[in-house]
C-alpha positions as CSV (number, residue, x, y, z in Angstrom):
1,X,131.4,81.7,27.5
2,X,128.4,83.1,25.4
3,X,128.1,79.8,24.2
4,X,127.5,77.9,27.0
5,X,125.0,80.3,28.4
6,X,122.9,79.8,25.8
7,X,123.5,76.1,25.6
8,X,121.9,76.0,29.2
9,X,119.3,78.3,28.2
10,X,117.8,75.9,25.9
11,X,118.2,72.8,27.8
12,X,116.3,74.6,31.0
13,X,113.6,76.0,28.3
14,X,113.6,71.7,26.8
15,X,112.3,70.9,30.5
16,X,110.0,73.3,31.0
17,X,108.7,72.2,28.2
18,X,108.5,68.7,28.8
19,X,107.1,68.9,33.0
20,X,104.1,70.8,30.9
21,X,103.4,68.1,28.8
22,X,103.2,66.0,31.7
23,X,101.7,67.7,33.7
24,X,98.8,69.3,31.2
25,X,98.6,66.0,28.7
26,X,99.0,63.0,31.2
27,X,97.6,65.1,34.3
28,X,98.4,62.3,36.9
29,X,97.2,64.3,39.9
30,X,93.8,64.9,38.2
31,X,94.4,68.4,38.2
32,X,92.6,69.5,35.6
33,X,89.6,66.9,36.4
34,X,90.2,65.1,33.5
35,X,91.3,61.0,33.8
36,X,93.5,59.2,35.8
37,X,96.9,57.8,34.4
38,X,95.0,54.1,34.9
39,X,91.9,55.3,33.3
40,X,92.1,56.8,30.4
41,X,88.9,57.6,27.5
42,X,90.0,56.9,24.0
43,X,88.9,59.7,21.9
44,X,86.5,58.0,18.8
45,X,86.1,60.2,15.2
46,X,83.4,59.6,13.1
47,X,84.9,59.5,9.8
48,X,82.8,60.4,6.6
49,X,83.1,58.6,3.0
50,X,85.3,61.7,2.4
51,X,87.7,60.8,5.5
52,X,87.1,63.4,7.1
53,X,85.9,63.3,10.8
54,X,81.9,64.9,11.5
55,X,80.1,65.8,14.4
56,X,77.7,63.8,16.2
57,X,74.2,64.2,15.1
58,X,71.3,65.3,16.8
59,X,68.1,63.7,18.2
60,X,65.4,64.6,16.4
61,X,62.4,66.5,18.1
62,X,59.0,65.5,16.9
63,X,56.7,67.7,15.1
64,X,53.7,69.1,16.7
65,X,51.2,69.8,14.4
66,X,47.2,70.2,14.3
67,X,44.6,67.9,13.3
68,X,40.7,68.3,12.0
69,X,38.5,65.8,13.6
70,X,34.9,65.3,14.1
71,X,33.6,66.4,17.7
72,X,29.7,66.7,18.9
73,X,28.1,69.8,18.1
74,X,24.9,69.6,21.2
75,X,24.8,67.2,23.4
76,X,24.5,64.0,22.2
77,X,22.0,61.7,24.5
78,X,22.5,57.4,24.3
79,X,21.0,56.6,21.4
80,X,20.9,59.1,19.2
81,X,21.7,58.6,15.3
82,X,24.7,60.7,14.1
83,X,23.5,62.8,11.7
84,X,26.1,65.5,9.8
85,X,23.9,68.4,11.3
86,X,25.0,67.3,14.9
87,X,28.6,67.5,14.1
88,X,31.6,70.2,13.9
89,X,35.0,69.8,13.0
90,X,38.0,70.9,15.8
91,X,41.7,70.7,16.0
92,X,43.6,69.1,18.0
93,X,47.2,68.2,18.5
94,X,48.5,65.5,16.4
95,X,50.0,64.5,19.9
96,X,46.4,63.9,21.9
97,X,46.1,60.4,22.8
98,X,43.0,59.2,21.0
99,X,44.5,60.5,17.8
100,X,47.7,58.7,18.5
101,X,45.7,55.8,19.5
102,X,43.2,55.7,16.4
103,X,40.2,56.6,18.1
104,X,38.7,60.1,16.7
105,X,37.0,60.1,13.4
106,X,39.3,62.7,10.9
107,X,37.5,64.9,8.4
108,X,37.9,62.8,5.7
109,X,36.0,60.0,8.0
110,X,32.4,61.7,7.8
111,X,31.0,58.4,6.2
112,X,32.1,56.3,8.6
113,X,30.5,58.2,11.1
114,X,27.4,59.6,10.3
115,X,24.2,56.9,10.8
116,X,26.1,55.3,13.6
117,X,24.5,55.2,17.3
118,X,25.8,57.1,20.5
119,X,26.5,54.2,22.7
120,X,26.7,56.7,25.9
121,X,25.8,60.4,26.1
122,X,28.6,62.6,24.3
123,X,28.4,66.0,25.6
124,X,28.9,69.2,23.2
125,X,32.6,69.7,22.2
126,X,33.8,66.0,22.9
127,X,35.6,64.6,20.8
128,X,33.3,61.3,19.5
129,X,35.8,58.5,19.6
130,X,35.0,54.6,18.4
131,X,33.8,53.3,21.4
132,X,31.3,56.0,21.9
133,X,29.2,54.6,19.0
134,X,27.7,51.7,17.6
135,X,26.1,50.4,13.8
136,X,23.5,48.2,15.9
137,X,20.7,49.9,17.7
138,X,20.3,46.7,19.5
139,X,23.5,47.6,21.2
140,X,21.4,49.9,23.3
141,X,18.9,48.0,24.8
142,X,19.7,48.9,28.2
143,X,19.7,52.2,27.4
144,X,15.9,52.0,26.6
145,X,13.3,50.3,23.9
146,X,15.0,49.8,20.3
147,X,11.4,50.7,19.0
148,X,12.6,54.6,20.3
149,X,15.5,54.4,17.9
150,X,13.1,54.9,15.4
151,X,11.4,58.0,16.1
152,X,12.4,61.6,14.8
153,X,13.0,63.9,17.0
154,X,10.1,66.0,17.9
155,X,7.8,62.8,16.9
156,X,6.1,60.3,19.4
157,X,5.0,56.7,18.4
158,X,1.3,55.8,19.2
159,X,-0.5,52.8,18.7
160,X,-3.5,53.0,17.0
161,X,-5.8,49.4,16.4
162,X,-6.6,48.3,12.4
163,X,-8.5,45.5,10.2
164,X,-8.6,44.9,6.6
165,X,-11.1,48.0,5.9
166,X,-9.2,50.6,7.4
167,X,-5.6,50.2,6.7
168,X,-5.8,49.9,2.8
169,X,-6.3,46.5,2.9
170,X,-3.5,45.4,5.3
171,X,-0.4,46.5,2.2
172,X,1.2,49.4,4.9
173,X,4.7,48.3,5.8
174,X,7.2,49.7,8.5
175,X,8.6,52.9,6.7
176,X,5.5,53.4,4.6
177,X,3.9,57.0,5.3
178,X,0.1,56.8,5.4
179,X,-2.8,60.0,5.9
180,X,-5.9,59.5,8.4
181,X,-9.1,60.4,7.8
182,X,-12.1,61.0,10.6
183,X,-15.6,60.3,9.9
184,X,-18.2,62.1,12.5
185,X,-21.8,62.7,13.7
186,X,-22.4,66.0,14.3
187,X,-25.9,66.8,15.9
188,X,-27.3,70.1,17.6
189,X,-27.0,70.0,21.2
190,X,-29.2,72.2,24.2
191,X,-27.0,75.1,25.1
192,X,-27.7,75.1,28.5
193,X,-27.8,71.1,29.4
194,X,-24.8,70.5,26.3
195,X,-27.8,67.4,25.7
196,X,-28.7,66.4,22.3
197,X,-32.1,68.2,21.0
198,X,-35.3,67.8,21.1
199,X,-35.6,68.1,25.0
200,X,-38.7,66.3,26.2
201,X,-41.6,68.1,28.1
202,X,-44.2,67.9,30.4
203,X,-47.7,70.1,30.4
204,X,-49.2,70.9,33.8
205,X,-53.0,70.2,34.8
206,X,-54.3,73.5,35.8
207,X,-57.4,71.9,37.3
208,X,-55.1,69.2,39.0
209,X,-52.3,71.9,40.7
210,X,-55.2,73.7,42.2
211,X,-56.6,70.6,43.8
212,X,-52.9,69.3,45.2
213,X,-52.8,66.3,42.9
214,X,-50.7,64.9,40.2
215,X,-50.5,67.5,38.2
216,X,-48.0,66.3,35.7
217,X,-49.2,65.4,32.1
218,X,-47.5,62.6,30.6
219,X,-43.9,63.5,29.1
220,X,-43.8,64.2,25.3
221,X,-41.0,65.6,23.2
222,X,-40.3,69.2,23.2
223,X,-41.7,70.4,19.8
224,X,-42.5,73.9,17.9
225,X,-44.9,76.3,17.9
226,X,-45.9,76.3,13.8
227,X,-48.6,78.3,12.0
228,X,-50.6,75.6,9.8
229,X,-52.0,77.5,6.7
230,X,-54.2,74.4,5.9
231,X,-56.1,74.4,9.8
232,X,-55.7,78.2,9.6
233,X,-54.2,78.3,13.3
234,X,-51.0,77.5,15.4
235,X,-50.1,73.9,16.1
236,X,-47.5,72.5,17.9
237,X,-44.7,70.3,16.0
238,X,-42.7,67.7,17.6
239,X,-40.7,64.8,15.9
240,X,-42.2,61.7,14.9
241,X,-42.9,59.1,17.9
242,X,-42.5,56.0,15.8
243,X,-39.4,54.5,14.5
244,X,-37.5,56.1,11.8
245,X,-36.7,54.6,8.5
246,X,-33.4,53.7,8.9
247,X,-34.5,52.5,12.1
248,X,-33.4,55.2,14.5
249,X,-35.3,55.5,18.2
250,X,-38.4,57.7,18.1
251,X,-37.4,61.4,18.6
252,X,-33.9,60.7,18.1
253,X,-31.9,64.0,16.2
254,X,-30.6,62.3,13.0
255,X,-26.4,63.3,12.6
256,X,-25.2,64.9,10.0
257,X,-22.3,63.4,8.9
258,X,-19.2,64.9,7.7
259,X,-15.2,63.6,6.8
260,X,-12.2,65.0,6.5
261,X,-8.5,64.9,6.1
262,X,-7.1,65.4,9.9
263,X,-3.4,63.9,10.0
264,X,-0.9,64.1,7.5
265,X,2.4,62.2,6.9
266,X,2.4,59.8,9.9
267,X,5.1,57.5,9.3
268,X,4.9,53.7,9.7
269,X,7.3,52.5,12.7
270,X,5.5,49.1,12.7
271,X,2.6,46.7,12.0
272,X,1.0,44.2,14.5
273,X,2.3,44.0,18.1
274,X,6.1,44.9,18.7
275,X,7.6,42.4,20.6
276,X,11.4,42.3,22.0
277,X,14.1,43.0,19.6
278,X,15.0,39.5,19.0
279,X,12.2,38.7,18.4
280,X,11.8,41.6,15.5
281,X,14.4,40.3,13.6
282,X,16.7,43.4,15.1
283,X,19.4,41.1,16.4
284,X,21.8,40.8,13.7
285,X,24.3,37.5,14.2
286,X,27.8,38.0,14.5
287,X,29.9,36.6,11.5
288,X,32.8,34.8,12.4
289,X,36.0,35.4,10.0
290,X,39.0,33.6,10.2
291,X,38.1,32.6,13.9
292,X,37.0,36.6,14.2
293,X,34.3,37.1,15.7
294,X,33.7,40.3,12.8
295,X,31.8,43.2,14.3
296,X,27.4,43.4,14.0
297,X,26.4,45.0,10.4
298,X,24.0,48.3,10.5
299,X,20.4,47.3,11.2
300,X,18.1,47.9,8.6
301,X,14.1,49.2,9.2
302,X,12.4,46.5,10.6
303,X,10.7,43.9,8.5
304,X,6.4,43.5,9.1
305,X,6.1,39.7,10.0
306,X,2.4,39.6,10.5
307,X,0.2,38.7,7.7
308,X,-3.3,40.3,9.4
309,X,-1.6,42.5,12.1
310,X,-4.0,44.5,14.6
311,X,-2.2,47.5,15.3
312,X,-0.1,50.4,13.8
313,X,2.6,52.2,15.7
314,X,2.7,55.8,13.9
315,X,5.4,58.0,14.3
316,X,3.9,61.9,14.4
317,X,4.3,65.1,16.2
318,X,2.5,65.4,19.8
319,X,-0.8,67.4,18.9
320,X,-1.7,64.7,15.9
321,X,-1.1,62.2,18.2
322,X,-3.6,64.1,20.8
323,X,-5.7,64.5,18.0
324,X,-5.9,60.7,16.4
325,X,-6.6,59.6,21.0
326,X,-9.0,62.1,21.0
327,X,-10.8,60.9,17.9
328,X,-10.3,57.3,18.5
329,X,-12.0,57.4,22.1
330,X,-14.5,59.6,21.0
331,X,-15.5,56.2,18.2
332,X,-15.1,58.2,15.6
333,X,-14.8,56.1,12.3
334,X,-11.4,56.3,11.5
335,X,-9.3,55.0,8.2
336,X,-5.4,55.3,7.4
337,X,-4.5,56.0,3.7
338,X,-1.2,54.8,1.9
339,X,1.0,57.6,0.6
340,X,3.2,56.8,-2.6
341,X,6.5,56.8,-2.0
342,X,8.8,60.0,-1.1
343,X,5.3,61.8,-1.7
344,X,5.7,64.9,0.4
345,X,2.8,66.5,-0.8
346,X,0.9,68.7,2.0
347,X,-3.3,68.7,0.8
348,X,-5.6,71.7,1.3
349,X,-9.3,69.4,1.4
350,X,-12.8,70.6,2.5
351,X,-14.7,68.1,4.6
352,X,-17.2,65.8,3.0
353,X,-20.7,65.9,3.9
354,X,-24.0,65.1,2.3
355,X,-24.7,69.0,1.9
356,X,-21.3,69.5,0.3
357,X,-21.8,66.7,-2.2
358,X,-25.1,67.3,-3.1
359,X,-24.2,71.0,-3.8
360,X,-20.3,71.1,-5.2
361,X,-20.4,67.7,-5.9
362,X,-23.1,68.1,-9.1
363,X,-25.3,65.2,-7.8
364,X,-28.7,65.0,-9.0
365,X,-31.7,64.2,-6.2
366,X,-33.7,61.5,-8.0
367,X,-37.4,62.8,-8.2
368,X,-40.3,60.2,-7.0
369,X,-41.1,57.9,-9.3
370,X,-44.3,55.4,-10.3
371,X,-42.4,52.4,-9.4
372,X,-38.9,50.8,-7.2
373,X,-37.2,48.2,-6.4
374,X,-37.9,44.9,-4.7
375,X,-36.4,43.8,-2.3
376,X,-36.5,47.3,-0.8
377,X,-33.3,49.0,-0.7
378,X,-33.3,49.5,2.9
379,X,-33.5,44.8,2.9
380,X,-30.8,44.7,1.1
381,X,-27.3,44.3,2.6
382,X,-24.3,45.9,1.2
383,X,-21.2,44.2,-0.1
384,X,-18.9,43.7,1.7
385,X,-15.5,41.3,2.9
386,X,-14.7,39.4,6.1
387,X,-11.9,40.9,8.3
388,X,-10.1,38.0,8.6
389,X,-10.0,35.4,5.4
390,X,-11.3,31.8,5.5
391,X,-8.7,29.2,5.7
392,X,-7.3,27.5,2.9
């Protein structure tokens, strides 16, 4: 009897067993939400080279990490040449788009980037990217003259007119760096009417006053009381009434001449009369390479074309430039000097007179002698050469 009892203990635990496995494994009711009878997944194991099955790997997350490039350290106005001292380094994400793209200039770029041109105005703290700048100033015409390019900052260009005599024989060139020297008259001038001495004068007819007629004597030049050892009395002195020897007008105050160093270091921007950039040689072609049209190369200085050219455009600081318009509508005499190259010398000089050279200068005033030359000195006229040259 035992027997059997447990017999049909086993066989009722066998199906239990079994409606679990169907019911948990197979699920056909979806009870457990996993597939249908009809649909069932396959389960796939990634098998190593050992033969063991390994989990599935990860997508990788990419790295975030900073980079140095170049950004603008003031604002940076159109135009402006890139110079190292206009430029700080920044970090940004390795993730920003003009880095990603190829646009920003890394730290290692510095070469690449410094003499180039802003092609638009880069504000301080932006990044400067490639298309900001430019090798060829003549990219930015529109953006105002190419001659401007140029100029240092702080410097203006002025124009100043030249020959042969007064710009060292016409050998300045565009870069060169040249001195000016003034020559002027100075004469004495009446403090009250700021009008050059002597004044001229007019004695009154007692005689005539007193009768109501023209009193007036005729006008003579405004002399000096004088004691006159010789006559033993006090004479009047005025200036000689006939022409001078050097031909000056009668009465006329002779100038004393002086000349001196006024303007140093004016750099040469350019020689004769600046004309549009193409037609300055500024325009560089464009190459083409393989059927590429390659970019412009860096513009050098521009080249003098002009053989006798008639002006000089000077680069300086504002108050020499007020000083060289001053002096040149005043027409006072004035000369531009060559400098030797990279000579950055600042001179200390004294201004040249006749005085000064006379009593520094160790010259000897020749005493008057029984004879002279002939023709007179004052016939003679000095050497000297044509402004422009003969044709060949």
């Amino acid at each position: 009897m035992r027997s059997r009892t447990f017999i049909l203990l086993i066989l009722v635990l066998l199906v239990l067993a079994a409606a679990v496995v169907f019911f948990v494994v197979l699920d056909p009711f979806n009870l457990f939400g996993g597939a249908t009878t009809d649909t069932v997944t396959p389960v796939v194991d990634v098998v190593t080279e050992t033969g063991e099955p390994s989990m599935p790997q990860p997508t990788a997350t990419p790295a975030v990490f900073p980079v140095t490039i170049y950004v603008a350290k003031t604002d940076l106005p159109a135009g402006t040449q890139i110079r190292t001292d206009l430029l700080e380094t920044e970090e940004r994400p390795n993730t920003n788009v003009a880095l990603v793209g190829g646009y920003a200039f890394f730290e290692e770029e510095i070469e690449e980037l410094v003499g180039q041109y802003a092609k638009v105005d880069i504000v301080k703290g932006q990044a400067i990217l490639g298309g900001m700048i430019t090798p060829n100033p003549t990219d930015l015409s529109s953006f105002g003259s190419d001659l401007a390019l140029y100029i240092e900052e702080g410097e203006v260009a002025v124009a100043f007119p030249i020959d042969k005599m007064n710009a060292a024989a016409y050998a300045i060139r565009p870069g060169d760096y040249v001195d000016v020297f003034m020559s002027l008259n100075l004469v004495d001038l009446d403090e009250e009417f700021n009008t050059i001495l002597p004044n001229t004068s007019a004695l009154v007819d007692q005689d005539a006053l007193l009768e109501g007629s023209s009193f007036l004597l005729d006008e003579a030049l405004q002399g000096r009381l004088e004691w006159i050892p010789e006559l033993g009395q006090t004479a009047e002195i005025r200036p000689r009434t006939s022409a001078g020897p050097n031909g000056e007008e009668p009465g006329v105050q002779i100038p004393r001449r002086a000349t001196q160093l006024t303007i140093q270091q004016a750099r040469v921007l350019w020689m004769g009369t600046w004309r549009p950039q193409t037609q300055n040689g500024l325009d560089e072609p464009l190459v083409a390479v393989d059927g590429n049209t390659a970019a412009p190369t860096p513009t050098p200085a521009p080249e003098r074309f002009e053989d006798q050219p008639d002006l000089a455009i000077l680069s300086m600081p504002s108050q020499d430039a007020l000083l060289l318009k001053w002096a040149s509508e005043a027409g006072l005499e004035i000369d531009l000097v060559l400098r030797a190259q990279g000579d950055s010398t600042v001179f200390v000089t004294t201004s040249v007179s006749l005085p000064q050279i006379v009593e520094q200068g160790g010259l000897t005033i020749p005493e008057i002698g029984l004879f002279g030359l002939e023709p007179a000195i004052n016939d003679v006229e000095p050497p000297s050469v044509p402004l422009r040259p003969p044709n060949n």
